[in-house]
N, C-alpha and C positions, 0 to 999 in steps of 0.2 A: 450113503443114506440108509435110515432103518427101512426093515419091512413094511411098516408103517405108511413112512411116509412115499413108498414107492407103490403101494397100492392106490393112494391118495392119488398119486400123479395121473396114474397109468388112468382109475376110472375120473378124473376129470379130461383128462385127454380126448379119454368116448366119449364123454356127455358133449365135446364142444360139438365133436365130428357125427353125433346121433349113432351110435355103436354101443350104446349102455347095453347092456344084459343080452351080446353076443359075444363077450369078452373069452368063453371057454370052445368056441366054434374053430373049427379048423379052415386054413386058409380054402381049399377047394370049397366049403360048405358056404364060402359067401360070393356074394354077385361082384362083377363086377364093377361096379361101382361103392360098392361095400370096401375091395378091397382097396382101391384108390383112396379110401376116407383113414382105411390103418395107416396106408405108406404116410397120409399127411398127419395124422395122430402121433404116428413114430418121429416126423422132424416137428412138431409144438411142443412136446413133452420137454425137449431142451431150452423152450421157451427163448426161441432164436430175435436177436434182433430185425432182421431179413431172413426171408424163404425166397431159394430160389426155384423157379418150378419152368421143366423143360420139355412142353409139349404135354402134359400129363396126360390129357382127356384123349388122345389122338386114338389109344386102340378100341373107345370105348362107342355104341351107335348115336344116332343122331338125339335120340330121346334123352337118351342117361346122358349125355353129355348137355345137353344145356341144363339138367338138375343140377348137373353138378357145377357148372358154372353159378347158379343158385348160389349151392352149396358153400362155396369156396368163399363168391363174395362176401356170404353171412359172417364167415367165421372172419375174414379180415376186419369185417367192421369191429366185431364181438373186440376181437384182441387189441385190434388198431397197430397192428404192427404194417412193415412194408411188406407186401409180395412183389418178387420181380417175376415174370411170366411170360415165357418163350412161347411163343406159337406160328405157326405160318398161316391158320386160321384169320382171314381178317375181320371177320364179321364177328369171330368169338372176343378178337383182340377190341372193338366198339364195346361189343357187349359188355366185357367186365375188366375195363382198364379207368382209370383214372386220367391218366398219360401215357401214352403211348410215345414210343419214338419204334421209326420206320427206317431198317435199316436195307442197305443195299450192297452185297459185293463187300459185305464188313463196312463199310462207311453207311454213318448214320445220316440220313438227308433230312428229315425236319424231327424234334421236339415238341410235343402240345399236349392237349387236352385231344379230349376223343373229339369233339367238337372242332375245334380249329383244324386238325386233322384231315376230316372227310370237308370242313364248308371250304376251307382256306389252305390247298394243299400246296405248299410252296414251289413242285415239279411238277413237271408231266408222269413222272415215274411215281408219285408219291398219289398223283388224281388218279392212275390208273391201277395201283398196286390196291387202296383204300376202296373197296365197295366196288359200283360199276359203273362206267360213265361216258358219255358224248363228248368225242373233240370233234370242234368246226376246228378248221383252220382258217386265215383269212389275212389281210393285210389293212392297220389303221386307216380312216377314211377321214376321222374328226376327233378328238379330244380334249376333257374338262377333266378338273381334278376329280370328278365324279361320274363322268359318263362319257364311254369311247363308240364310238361308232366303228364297225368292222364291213369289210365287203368279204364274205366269204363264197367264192365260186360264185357270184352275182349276187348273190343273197345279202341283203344290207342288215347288219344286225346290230340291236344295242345291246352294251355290258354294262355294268356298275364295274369301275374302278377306282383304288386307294390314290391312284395318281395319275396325272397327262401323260401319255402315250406319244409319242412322235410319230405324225402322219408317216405311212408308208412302211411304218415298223412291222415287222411278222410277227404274230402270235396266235397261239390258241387258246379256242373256251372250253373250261370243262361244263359239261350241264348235266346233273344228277337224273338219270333216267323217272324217279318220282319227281319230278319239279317241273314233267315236261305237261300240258297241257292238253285236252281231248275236247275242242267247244262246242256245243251242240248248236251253235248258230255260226256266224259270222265270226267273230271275235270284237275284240279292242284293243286296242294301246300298240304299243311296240313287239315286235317279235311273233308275229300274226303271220300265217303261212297255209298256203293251202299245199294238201302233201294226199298219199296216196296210200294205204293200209297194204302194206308187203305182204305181212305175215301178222297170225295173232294168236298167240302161246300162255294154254290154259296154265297155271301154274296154283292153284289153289282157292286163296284170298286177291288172287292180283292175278291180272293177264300182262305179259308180256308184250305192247305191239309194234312193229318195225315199221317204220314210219318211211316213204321217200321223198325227200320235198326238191323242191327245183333247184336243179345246178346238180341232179346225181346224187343228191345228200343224203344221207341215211342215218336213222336216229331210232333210239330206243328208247320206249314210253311203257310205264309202271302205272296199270290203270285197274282200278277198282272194278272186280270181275264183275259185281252185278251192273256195272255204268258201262261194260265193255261190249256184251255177250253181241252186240249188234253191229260192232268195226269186222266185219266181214270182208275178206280180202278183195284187193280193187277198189275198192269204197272210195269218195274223195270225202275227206274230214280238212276241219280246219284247227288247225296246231297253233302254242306258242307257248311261251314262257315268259316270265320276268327278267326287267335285266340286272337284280339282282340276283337270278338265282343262274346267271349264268357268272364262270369265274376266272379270269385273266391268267392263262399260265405264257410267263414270258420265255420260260428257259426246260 
């Protein structure tokens, strides 16, 4: 290639990655997340069909690293090529995937969308690897191709399920710790519990609270700090969730 057209390259490369007119800067002179944007500058310049990318963000803080998760998705769209994107992050892997596949021990356990993923995780390993989450255990009591009835440790619980269950069958629920419920009265409908405020963990924008409800069961509730600031430990509150929003893992 001429000089020419290698100059061309090089400063469309910056402009994708916002690097214009740092082009004569030495590597220590930039940040880093600056320098993260050269390394991916240096693999688009050959205008890859696939980039594969292996943990990149991992030495970088909590701040620069979701810019640059930003960052990265901007430029995938810009190009529309594929990125593959190694992480053991999983909350990064939600954040900026398309599809994910979740692998285990080198074997791949499910394929999906980021969505399918965390609502419909086809393991226990897959519900517990993705985000954070509640297993009841419990054994079938009653089942419709739509709705299973569970007794777990006495607790009678409804699930939304894809299909009938055979009485007596063992399985567990996943339930998304924001899915779980805090009622300021009584409640309604199914999956209604009266529970006991263990613990309750400031965490920012959301309090953390650890829930005990009857049978020994302990669950963890994702609650809107200013709806929270009053689940004061001991407290009796009354809990529940949808039974959609709890999820059948058979295996």
């Amino acid at each position: 290639l001429s000089g020419k057209v290698i100059r061309e390259k090089v400063f469309h490369a910056l402009d994708m990655v916002r690097l214009e007119g740092l082009e004569n800067r030495y590597p220590k002179k930039l940040s880093g997340g600056q320098q993260q944007r050269v390394a991916l500058a240096r693999a688009l310049i050959l205008e890859p069909a696939v980039v594969l990318f292996d943990e990149p963000l991992g030495a970088l803080d909590l701040k620069l690293r979701r810019e640059m998760q930003i960052e990265l998705k901007r430029i995938q769209r810009r190009l529309g090529i594929t990125f593959i994107y190694v992480t053991h992050d999983q909350q990064e892997a939600l954040n900026m995937c398309d599809r994910i596949a979740v692998m285990n021990d080198c074997v791949i356990e499910q394929i999906g969308t980021t969505v399918q993923i965390y609502e419909q995780p086809c393991n226990r390993f897959v519900a517990d690897f993705i985000g954070d989450t509640n297993f009841l255990e419990g054994y079938v009591l009653d089942s419709t191709p739509h709705l299973t009835t569970v007794d777990c440790s006495g607790l009678t619980c409804i699930v939304g399920a894809d299909t009938a269950l055979q009485p007596g069958e063992m399985i567990a629920m996943s339930i998304r710790p924001e899915r779980i419920r805090i009622y300021p009265g009584k409640g309604m409908g199914p999956n209604v519990y009266k529970a006991r405020v263990a613990d309750n963990i400031y965490a920012g924008a959301s309090r953390r609270c650890i829930l005990e409800l009857p049978g020994d069961i302990r669950i963890k509730a994702d609650v809107d700090a200013r709806m929270a600031s009053d689940l004061i430990i001991d407290r009796r509150v009354t809990v529940g969730w949808a039974p959609e929003d709890a999820y059948v893992i058979t295996r």
